[in-house]
C-alpha positions in Angstrom: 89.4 117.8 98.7 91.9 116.7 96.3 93.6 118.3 93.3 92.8 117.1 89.6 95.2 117.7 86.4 94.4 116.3 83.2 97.8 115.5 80.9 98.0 114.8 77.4 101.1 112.5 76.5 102.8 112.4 73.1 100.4 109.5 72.0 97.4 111.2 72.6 96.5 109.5 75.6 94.6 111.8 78.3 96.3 111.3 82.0 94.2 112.2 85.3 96.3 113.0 88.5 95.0 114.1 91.3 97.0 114.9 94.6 95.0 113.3 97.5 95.2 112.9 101.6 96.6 110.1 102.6 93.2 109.4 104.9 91.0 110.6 101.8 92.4 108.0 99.6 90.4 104.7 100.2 87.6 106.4 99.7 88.8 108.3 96.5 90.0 104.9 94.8 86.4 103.8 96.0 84.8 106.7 93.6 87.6 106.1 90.8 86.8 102.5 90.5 83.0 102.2 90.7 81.6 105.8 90.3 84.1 107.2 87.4 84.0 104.2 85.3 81.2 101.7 83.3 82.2 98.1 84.2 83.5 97.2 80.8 86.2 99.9 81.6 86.7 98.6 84.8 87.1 94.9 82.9 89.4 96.1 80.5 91.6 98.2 83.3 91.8 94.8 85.2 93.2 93.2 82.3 96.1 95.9 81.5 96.7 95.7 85.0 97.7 92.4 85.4 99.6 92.4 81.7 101.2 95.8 83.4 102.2 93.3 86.3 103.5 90.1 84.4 105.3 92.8 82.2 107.8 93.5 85.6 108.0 89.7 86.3 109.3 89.1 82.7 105.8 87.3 81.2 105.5 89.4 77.7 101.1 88.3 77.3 99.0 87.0 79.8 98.8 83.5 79.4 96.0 81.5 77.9 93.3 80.3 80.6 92.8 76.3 80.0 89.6 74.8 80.8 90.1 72.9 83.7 87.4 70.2 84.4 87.1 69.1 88.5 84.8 65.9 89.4 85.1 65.1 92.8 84.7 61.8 93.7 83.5 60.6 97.2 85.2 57.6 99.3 81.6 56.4 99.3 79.2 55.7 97.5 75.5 55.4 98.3 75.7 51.9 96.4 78.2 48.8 97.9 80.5 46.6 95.5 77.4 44.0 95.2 74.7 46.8 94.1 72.8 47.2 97.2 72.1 50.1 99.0 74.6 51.3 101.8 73.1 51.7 105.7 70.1 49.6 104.4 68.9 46.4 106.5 66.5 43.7 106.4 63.1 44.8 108.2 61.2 42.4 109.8 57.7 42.4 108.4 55.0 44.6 111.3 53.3 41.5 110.7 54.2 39.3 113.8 
């Protein structure tokens, strides 16, 4: 079982620690992450997670997402140069 403390910094902020087993502790980030908090917390923890991480790398704000458009165009078409269908030949008429 693992050992909770609650700390309230000079800001007001509330801090959780809790002193876990090193085999108990997937399992305890399991329950932190999905049972202890809605998913708009979890969104928002994401967010000052990765700030938190560009902060060490010398990035001040996360950077602003362009919208990136992707149109993949084949090597073939299913039309030829001269507008007719590709893989298509002349049939004889079942008429003999």
């Amino acid at each position: 079982m693992s050992k909770r403390r609650e700390i309230v910094d000079s800001r007001g902020r509330v801090w959780a620690i809790a002193k876990v087993a090193w085999k108990e502790a997937e399992e305890e980030d399991f329950r932190f992450w999905y049972e202890g908090l809605t998913p708009e917390q979890r969104v928002e923890a994401v967010g000052e997670a990765l700030e938190g991480c560009l902060k060490t790398r010398g990035i001040d704000a996360i950077p602003r997402l362009r919208r990136i458009h992707r149109r993949i165009k084949c090597a073939w078409g299913s039309v030829s140069r001269d507008r007719r269908p590709r893989g298509r030949f002349p049939r004889s008429s079942a008429r003999h």
